[in-house]
C-alpha positions in Angstrom: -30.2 21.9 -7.1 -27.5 19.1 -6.7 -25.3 19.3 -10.1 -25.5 16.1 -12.3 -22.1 13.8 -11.3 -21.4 13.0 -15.0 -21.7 16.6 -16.1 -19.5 18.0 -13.5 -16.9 15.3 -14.3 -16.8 16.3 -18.1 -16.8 19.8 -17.0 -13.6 19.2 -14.8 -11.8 17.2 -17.6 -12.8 19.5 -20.4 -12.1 22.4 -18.5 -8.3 21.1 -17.5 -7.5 20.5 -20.7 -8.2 23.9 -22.0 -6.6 25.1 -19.4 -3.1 22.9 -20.7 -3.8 24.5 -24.0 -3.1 27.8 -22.6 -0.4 27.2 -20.6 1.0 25.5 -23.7 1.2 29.6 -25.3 2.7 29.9 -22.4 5.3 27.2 -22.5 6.2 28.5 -25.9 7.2 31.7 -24.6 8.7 30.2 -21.6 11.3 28.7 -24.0 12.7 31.8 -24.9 13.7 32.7 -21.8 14.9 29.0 -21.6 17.2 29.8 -24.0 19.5 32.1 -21.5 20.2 28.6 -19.8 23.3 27.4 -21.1 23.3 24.6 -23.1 26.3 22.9 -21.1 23.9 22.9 -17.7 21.1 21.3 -20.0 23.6 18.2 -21.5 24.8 18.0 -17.5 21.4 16.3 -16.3 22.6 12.8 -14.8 21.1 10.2 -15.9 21.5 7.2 -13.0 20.7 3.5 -13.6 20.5 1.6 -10.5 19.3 4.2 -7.6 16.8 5.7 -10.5 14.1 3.2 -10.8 11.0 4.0 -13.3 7.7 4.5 -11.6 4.7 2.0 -13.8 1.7 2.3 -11.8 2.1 4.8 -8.7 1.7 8.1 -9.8 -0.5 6.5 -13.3 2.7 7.7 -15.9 6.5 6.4 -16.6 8.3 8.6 -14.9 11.6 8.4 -12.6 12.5 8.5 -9.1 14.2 11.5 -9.6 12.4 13.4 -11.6 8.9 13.2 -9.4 8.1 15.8 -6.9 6.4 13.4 -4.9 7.8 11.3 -1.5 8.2 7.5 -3.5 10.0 4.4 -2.3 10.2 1.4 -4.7 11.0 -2.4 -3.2 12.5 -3.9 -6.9 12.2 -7.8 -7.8 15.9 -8.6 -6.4 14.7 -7.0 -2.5 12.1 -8.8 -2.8 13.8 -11.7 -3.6 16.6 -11.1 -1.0 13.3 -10.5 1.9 11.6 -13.9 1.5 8.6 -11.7 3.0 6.0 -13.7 4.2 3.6 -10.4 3.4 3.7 -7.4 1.4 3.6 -5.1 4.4 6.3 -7.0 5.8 8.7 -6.5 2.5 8.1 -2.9 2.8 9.3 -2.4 6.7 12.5 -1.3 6.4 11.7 1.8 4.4 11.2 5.7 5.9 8.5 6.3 7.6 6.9 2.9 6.0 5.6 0.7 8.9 4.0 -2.6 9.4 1.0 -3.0 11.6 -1.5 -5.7 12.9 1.2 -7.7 14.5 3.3 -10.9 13.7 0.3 -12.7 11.6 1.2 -12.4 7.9 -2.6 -12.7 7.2 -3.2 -10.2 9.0 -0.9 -7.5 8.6 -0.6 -3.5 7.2 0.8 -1.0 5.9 1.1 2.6 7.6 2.6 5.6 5.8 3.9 8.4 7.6 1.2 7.5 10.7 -1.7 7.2 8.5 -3.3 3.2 8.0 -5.8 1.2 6.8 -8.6 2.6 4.5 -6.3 5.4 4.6 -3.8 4.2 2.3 -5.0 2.9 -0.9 -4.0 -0.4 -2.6 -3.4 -1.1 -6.2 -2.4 -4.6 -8.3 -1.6 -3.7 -11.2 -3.4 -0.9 -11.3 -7.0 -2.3 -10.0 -7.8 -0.9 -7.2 -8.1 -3.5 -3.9 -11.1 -1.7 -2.0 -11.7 -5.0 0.8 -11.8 -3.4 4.0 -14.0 -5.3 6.8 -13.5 -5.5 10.5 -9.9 -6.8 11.8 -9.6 -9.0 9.1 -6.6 -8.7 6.7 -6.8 -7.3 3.4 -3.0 -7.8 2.3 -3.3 -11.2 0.0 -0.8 -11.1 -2.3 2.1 -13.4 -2.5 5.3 -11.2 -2.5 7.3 -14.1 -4.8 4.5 -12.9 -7.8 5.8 -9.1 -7.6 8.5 -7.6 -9.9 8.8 -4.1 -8.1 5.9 -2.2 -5.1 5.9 1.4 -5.3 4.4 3.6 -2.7 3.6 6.9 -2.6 3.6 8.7 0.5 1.5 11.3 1.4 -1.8 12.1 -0.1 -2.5 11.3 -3.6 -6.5 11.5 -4.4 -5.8 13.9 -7.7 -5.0 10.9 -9.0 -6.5 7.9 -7.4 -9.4 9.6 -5.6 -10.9 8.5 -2.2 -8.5 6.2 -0.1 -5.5 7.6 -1.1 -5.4 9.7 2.3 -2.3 8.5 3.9 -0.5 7.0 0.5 -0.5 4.5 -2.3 1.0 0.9 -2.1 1.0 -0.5 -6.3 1.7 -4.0 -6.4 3.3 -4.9 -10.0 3.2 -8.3 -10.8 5.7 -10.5 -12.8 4.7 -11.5 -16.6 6.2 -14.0 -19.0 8.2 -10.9 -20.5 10.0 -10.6 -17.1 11.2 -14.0 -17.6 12.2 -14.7 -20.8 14.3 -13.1 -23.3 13.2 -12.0 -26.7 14.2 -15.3 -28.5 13.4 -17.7 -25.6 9.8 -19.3 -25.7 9.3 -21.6 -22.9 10.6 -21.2 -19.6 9.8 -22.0 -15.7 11.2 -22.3 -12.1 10.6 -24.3 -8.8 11.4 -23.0 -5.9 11.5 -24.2 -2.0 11.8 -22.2 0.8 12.0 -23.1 4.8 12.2 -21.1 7.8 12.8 -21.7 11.2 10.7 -19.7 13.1 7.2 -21.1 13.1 8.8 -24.4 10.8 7.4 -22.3 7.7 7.7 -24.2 4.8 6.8 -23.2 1.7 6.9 -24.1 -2.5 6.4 -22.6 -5.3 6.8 -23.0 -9.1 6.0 -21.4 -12.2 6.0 -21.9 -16.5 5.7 -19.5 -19.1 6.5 -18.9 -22.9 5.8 -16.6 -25.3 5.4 -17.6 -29.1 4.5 -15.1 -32.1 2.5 -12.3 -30.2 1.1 -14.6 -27.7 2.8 -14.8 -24.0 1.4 -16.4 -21.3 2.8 -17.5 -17.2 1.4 -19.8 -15.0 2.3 -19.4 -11.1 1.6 -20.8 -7.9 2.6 -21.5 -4.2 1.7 -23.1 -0.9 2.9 -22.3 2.8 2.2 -24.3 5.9 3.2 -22.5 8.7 3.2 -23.4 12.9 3.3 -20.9 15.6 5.6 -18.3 15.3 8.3 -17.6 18.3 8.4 -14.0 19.4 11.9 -13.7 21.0 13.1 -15.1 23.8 11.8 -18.8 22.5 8.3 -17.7 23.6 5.3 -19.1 21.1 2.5 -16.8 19.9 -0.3 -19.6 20.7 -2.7 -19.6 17.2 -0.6 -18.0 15.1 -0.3 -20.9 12.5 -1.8 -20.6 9.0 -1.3 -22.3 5.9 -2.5 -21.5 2.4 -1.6 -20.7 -1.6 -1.7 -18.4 -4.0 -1.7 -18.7 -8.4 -1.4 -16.3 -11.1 -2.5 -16.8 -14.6 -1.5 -14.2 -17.2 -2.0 -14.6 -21.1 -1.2 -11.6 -23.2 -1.4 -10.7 -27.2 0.7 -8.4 -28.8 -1.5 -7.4 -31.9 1.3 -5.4 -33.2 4.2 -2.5 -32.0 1.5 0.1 -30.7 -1.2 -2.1 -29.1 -1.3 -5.5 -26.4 -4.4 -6.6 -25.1 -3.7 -8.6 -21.7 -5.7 -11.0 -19.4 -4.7 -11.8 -15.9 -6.2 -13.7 -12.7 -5.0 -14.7 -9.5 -6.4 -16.1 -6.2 -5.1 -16.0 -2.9 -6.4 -18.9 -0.2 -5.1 -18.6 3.8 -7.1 -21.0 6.5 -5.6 -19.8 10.1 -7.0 -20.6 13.9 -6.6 -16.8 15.3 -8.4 -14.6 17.7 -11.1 -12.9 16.2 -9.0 -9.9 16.4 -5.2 -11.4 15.1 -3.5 -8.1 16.2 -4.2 -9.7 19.9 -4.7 -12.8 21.8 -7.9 -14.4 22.7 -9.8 -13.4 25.7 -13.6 -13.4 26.9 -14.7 -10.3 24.5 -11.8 -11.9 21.5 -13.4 -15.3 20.5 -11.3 -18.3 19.1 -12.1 -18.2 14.9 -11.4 -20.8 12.2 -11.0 -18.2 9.7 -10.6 -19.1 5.6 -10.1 -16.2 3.0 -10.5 -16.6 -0.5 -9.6 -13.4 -2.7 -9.6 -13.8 -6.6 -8.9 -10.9 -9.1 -9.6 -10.9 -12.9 -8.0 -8.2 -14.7 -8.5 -7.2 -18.2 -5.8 -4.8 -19.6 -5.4 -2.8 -23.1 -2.7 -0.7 -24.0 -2.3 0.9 -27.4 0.8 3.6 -27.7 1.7 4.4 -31.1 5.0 5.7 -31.6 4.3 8.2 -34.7 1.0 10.1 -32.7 2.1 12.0 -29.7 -1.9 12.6 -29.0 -2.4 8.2 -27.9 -1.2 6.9 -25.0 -4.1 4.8 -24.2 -5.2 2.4 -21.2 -8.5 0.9 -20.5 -8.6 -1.7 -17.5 -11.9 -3.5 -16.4 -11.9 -5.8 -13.5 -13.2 -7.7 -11.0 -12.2 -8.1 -7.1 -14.1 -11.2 -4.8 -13.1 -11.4 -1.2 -15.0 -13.9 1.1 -14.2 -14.7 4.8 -15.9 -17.8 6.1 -15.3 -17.5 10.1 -16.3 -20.2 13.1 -15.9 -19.0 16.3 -15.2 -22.2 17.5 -15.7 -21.4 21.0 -18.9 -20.1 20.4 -20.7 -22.3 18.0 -21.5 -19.8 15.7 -20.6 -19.5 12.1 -20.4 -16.1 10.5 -19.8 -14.9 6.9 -18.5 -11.4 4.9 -18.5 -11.2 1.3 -16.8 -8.3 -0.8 -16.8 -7.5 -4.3 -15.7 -4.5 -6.6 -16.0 -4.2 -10.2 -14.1 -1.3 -11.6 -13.1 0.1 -14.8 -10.3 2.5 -15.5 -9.9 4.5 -19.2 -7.2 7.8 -19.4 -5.2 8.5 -22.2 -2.0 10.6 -22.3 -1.0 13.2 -24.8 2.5 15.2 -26.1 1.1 18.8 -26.9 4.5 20.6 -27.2 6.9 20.6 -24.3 2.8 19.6 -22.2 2.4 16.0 -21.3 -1.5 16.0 -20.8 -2.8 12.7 -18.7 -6.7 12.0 -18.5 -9.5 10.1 -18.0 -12.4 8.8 -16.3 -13.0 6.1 -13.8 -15.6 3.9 -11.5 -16.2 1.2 -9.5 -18.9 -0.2 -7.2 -18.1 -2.0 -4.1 -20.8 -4.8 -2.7 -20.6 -5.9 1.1 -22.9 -8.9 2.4 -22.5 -9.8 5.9 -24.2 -12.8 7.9 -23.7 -13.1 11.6 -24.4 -15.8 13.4 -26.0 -15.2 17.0 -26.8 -19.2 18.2 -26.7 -19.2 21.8 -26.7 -15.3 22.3 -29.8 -14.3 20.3 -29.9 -10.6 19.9 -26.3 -10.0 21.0 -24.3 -10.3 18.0 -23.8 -7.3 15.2 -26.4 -6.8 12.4 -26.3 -8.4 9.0 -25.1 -5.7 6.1 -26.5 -5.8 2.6 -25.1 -2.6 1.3 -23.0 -0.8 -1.6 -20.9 1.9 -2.5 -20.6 3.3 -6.2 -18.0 5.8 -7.2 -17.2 8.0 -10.2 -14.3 10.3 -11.5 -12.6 12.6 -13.4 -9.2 13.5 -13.5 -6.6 14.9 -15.3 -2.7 16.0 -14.8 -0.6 18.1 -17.0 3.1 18.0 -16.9 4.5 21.5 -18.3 8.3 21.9 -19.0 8.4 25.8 -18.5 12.2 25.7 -18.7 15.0 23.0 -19.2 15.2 23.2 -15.7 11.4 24.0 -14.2 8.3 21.8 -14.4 5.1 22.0 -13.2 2.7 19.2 -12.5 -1.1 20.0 -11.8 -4.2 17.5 -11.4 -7.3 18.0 -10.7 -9.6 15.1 -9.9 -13.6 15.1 -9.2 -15.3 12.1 -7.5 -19.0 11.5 -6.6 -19.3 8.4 -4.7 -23.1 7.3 -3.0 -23.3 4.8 0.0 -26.5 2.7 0.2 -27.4 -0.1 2.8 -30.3 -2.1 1.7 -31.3 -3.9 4.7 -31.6 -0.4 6.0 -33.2 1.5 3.4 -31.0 4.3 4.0 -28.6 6.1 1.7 -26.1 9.0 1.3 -24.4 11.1 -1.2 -21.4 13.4 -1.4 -18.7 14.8 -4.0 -15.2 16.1 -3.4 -12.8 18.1 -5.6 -9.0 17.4 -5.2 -6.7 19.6 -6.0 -3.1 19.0 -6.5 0.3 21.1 -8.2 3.8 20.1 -7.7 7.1 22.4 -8.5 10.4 21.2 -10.3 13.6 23.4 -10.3 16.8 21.2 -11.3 18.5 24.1 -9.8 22.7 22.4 -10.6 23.1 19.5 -12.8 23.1 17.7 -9.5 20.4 19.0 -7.6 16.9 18.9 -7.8 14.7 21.1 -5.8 11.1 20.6 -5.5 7.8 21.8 -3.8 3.8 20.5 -4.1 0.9 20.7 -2.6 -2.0 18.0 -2.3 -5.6 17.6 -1.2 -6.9 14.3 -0.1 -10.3 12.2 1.3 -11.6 9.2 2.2 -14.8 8.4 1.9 -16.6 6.9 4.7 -17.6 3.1 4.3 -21.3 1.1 4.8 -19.7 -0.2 7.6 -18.8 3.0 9.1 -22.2 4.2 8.3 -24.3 1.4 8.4 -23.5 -0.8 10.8 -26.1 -2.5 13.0 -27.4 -4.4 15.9 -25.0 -5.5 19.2 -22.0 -4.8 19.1 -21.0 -6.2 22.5 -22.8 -7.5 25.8 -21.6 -7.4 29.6 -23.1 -10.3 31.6 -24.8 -9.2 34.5 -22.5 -8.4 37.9 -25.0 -8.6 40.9 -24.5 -5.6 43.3 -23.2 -3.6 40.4 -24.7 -4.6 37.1 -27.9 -6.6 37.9 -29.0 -6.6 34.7 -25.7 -6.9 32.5 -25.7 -4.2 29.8 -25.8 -4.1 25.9 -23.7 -2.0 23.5 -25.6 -1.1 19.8 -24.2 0.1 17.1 -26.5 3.4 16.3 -25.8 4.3 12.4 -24.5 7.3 11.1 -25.7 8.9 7.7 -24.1 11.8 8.2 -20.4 10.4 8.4 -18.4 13.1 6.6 -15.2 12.2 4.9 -11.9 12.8 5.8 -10.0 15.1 4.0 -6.0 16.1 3.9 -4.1 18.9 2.4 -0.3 18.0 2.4 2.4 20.6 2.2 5.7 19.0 1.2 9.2 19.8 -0.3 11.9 17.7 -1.1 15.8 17.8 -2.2 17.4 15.3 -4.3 20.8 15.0 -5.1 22.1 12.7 -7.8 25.9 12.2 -8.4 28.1 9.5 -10.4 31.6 9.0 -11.3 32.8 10.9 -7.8 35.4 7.8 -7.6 35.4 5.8 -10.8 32.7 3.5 -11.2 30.5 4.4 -8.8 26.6 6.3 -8.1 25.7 8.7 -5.0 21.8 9.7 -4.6 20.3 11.0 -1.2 16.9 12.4 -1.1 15.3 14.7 1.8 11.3 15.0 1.8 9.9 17.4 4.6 6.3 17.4 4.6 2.8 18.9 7.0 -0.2 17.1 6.7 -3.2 18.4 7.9 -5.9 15.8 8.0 -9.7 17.2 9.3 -12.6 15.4 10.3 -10.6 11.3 11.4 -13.1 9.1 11.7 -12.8 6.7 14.6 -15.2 3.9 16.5 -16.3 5.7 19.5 -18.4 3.9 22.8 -20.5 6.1 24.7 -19.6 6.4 28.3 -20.9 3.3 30.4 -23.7 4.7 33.2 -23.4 1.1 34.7 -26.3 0.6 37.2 -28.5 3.7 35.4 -32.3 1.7 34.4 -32.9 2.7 30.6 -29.7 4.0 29.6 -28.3 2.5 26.4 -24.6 2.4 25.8 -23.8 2.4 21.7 -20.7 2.3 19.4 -20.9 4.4 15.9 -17.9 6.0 13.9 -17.9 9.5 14.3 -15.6 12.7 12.8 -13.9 13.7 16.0 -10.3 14.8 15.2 -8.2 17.7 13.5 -5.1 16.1 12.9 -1.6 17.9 12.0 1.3 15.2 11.2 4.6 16.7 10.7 8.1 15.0 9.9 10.7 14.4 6.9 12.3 10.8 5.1 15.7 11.2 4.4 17.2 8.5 2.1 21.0 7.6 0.9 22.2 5.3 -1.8 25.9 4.8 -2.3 27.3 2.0 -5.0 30.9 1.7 -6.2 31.7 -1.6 -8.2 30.3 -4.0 -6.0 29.9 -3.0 -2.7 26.5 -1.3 -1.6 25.5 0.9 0.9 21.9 1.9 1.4 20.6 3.9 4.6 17.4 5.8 5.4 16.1 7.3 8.4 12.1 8.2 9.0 10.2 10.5 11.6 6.6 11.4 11.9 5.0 13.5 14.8 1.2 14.2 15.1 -0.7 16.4 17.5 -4.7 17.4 17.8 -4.9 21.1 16.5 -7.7 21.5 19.0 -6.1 20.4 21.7 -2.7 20.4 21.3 -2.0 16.9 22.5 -0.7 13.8 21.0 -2.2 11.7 18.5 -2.5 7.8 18.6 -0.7 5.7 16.1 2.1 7.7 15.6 5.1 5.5 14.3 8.7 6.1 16.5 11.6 7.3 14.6 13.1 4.9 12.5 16.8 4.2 10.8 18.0 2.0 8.6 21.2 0.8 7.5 22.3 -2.0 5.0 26.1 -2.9 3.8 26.0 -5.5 0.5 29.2 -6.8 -1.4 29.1 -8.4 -4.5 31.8 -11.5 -4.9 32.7 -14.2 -7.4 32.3 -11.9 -10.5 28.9 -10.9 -9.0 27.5 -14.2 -8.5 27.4 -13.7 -4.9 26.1 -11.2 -2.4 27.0 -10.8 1.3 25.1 -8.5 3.3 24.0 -7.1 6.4 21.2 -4.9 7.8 20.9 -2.5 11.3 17.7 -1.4 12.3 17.3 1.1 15.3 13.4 2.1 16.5 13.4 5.1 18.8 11.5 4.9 22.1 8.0 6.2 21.7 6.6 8.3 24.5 4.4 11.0 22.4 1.4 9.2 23.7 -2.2 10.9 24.7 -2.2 12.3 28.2 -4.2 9.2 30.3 -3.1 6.5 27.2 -2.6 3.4 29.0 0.8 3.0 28.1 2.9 5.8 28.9 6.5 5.2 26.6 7.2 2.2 24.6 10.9 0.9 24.7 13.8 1.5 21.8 14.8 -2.0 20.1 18.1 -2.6 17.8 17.7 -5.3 15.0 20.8 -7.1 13.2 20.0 -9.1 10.2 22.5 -11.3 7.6 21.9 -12.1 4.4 23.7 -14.0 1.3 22.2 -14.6 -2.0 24.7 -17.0 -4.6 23.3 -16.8 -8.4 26.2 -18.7 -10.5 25.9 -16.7 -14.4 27.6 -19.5 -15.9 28.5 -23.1 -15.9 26.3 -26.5 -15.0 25.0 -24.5 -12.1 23.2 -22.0 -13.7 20.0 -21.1 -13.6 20.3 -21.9 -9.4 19.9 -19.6 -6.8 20.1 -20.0 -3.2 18.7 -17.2 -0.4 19.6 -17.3 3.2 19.1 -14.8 5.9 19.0 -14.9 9.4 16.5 -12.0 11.0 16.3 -10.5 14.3 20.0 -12.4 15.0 20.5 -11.3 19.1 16.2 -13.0 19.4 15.4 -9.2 20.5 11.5 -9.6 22.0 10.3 -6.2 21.2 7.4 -4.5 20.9 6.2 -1.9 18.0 4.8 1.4 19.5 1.2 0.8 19.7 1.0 -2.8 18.8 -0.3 -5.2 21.3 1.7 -8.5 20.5 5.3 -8.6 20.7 7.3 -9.2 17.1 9.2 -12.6 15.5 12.2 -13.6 17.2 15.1 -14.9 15.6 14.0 -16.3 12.2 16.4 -18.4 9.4 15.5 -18.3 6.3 16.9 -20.8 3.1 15.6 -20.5 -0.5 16.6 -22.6 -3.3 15.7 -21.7 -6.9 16.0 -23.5 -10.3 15.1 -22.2 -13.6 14.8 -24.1 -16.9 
């Protein structure tokens, strides 16, 4: 008899935090044996400022760069600002093993984490999780300017967000009147213009904010128009222009030192001409679309965080997600329409039980996808409507247990029940999954940290995956060969498993300061395995053209047993002034069945970027190397047998006068991809932007 989901979720939580209770007896004693470790090693612990950024949202508790087991690269508010990204996946490029995907389109682009994409890496804003996922269409939205900091976990991370979290997490922080404004300042605001010169993108921006008594509150918006973008060489990407806007409203109350109730909503708007797949370029099975998105968010945040009861650390978050795509295939005269929503609500709770920090809690949400597709003029040959939904519950908790000054644990253990219906179909399936997940801590010199963990991850399949319905595709007849054309279905699949993942990973991180005066050192080495069973891919059954009665289909299937292999190493180096930051990235993935290649598989990656601070500060000058490996760890028979090396050289100077009549100015420009380099990413259809100038001006008030 199937176990009640609500039961068995209590049961884990319950059953976790007993289980912190006794390793808190065991702390206790641990401490004794603590107490051989000198106290001079203990006070040694470096404390960095700059290269030791505090995680918000990622891994669900405060915690430090250094200090978590776990593979983390953070993108703060003054790399965004220096970026002037067009995208979120296109701000986080230049990380390890961090790539961007889906081509030049900024609607359209991704994010992949050490190989692993799409569905398979989960997105957060501000903690809400962004579940859209529908076709070729983009699900990247927000605005890059309305971010303070993106953190992103790589490699799995399910014990704490649950299904999605294969591959990753990307957690989008946005920027709040607090950011802004100091604590005796109460009004405040900006306006900002922005052009650059590949694709004549222009776009402006503004915001105004104040905080008064216990109330603060920001209002923020933008608009872009852009034309087609240039892909090196001075050649034009034909439909590749887009225009759009984006606005944030936040108002929150700060009822007193311990509690802040906070209400926030955004909307994103993009209207683009693109093939009906943007990662390519129209042909007779890619139609022509007049695409508009519209994605809105409401959030509803409450925090309360006494600082006399070490027992409350308390968030509850509901909110609502609305993603619509309104399409016309203009060169087909038909007019199609997806529509995605997700309400969610997330409550967890951390407590201080001794030298145990004890995080849990329970969440849900329930994803709603209605399709309409249009057939006019090909009755029959177009894709089913879907009318389906997925609902999802879960437990989780993760205890943090100083067993020395020098070792911590971290283990979390997360249960998830999650149901997939389709209405139009009357058809419907369950399933549950248990992750697992315990990380190792051993500061083993004041300067070294050395860590180990191990994770378990899933994704649950999607309606769409399991659902879908109707044609997917039809081949006009060919007389002599195909008389009667031929038809492609999709045939459903209820009995889609998920994917699952269990990551083995260490890491090294080495912190140093004062080595020369006033200066910081940290370099970080993550080496991880990830074994990921049952990949679910979009497979088409062999074509018997000419064969009377046989039907060719399309359904997603579980086909490969996937090992993915590789290490980040990262290096930050400041003294006074001048900045050096480099990291280097490299990912290899083989089917354990076969032995072969996988698909997607990024090339080896290295980074380099050289900053110096002039003028007291108010003035940085620097530059940026980037060097993609060839990529020829393809498939045996994959169409493409290597994909060339590239070298990138970008420029960059950013002038923020502190004082005088010109403060409250800043001015950004860059110049990207400086030698117009036409390259192609391994895997990627469309070549990438060519030479690109970019000028920002800024005024605050």
């Amino acid at each position: 008899m199937k176990k009640k989901p609500l039961v068995i979720a209590m049961a884990v939580a319950l059953g976790s935090t007993a289980l912190s209770f006794m390793t808190l007896s065991f702390t206790l004693a641990a401490e004794e044996v603590a107490k051989t470790v000198t106290q001079e090693s203990a006070d040694k612990k470096l404390v960095t400022t700059e290269f030791d950024e505090v995680l918000v949202s990622a891994t669900r508790i405060s915690e430090k760069v250094s200090e978590t087991s776990r593979s983390v690269a953070v993108v703060g508010e003054e790399q965004l600002t220096i970026a002037q990204a067009s995208s979120v996946a296109n701000a986080l490029k230049n990380e390890a093993n961090i790539t961007l995907t889906n081509g030049p389109r900024a609607s359209s682009q991704g994010v992949e984490i050490r190989g692993l994409s799409g569905d398979r890496v989960l997105q957060t804003i501000d903690g809400a999780r962004q579940n859209t996922s529908s076709g070729h269409r983009g699900t990247y939205f927000m605005d890059p300017e309305l971010l303070k900091s993106i953190e992103v976990i790589r490699g799995p991370a399910s014990s704490l967000w649950g299904s999605g979290a294969l591959g990753g997490v990307v957690a989008q922080n946005t920027k709040s009147a607090k950011d802004f404004l100091e604590p005796n300042e109460t009004f405040g605001g900006y306006l900002q213009q922005g052009y650059e010169t590949n694709g004549d993108r222009v776009k402006t921006s503004g915001a105004v904010y104040g905080q008064e008594g216990t109330i603060d509150w920001l209002l923020n918006g933008s608009y872009f128009d852009s034309n087609n973008i240039k892909t090196g060489n001075d050649e034009t990407l034909t439909n590749s222009a887009s225009d759009g806007g984006s606005g944030l409203a936040k108002l929150g109350w700060q009822a007193d030192e311990a509690s802040r109730l906070e209400l926030s909503a955004r909307v994103n708007k993009i209207n683009e001409l693109v093939p009906s797949n943007p990662s390519t370029v129209v042909s007779s099975s890619v139609p022509l679309v007049n695409r508009k998105t519209d994605d809105q968010n409401i959030t509803l945040n409450y925090s309360l965080n006494p600082t006399d009861n070490p027992y409350l650390d308390t968030k509850v978050q509901v909110y609502w997600n609305s993603t619509d795509y309104d399409e016309d295939r203009v060169t087909k005269g038909q007019k199609d329409s997806t529509e995605y929503r997700t309400i969610g609500v997330n409550l967890n709770n951390s407590s201080r039980l001794g030298n145990t920090q004890l995080t849990y809690g329970v969440d849900g949400y329930r994803d709603t996808i209605e399709t309409v597709r249009d057939d006019t003029g090909q009755t029959g040959q177009r894709p089913g409507n879907i009318d389906g939904e997925s609902t999802v519950w879960g437990a989780f908790t993760r205890a943090d247990i100083e067993l020395t000054k020098t070792l911590n644990l971290d283990a979390a253990l997360r249960y998830d029940s999650f149901k997939n219906d389709s209405n139009n179909l009357n058809m419907s399936s369950d399933d549950n999954e248990l992750s697992p997940s315990l990380g190792l801590t051993w500061q083993t010199l004041p300067w070294l940290t050395l860590s180990a963990r191990y994770d378990q991850a899933f994704r649950a399949p999607t309606v769409e995956e399991m659902y879908s319905s109707g044609t997917h595709y039809c081949i006009p007849s060919i007389p002599g060969f195909l008389p009667e054309g031929l038809c492609n279905t999709f045939a459903t699949n209820p009995d889609l498993k998920s994917e699952t993942a269990r990551n083995k990973e260490i890491k090294a991180d080495l912190r140093f300061s004062d080595l020369a005066g006033d200066d910081e050192l940290a370099v970080t080495l993550n080496i991880f395995r990830n074994d990921v069973d049952d990949f679910i891919v979009q497979q088409v059954s062999d074509p018997l053209m000419g064969i009377p009665g046989f039907e060719q289909t399309t359904s997603w299937n579980n086909v490969e047993d996937a090992r993915l292999t590789g290490f980040e190493l990262t290096g930050r180096y400041r003294i006074g002034q001048t900045r050096l930051a480099m990291n280097y990235g490299q990912t290899r993935g083989e089917d354990r069945n076969t032995g072969e290649y996988i698909e997607g598989m990024p090339a080896n990656k290295f980074n380099i970027d050289l900053s110096q601070g002039i003028m007291d500060g108010d003035m940085k000058l620097g530059t940026r190397v980037t060097y993609v490996a060839s990529q020829s760890n393809t498939p045996d028979g994959y169409s493409v047998a290597k994909y060339d090396d590239y070298k990138l050289w970008d420029i960059y100077v950013a002038w923020e006068p502190t004082m005088g009549v010109m403060s409250g100015v800043r001015v950004d420009f860059a110049i990207e991809n400086i030698g117009d380099e036409q390259y192609q990413q391994a895997w990627q259809t469309l070549y990438q932007p060519g030479r690109n100038m970019k000028l920002s001006a800024r005024y605050m008030f």
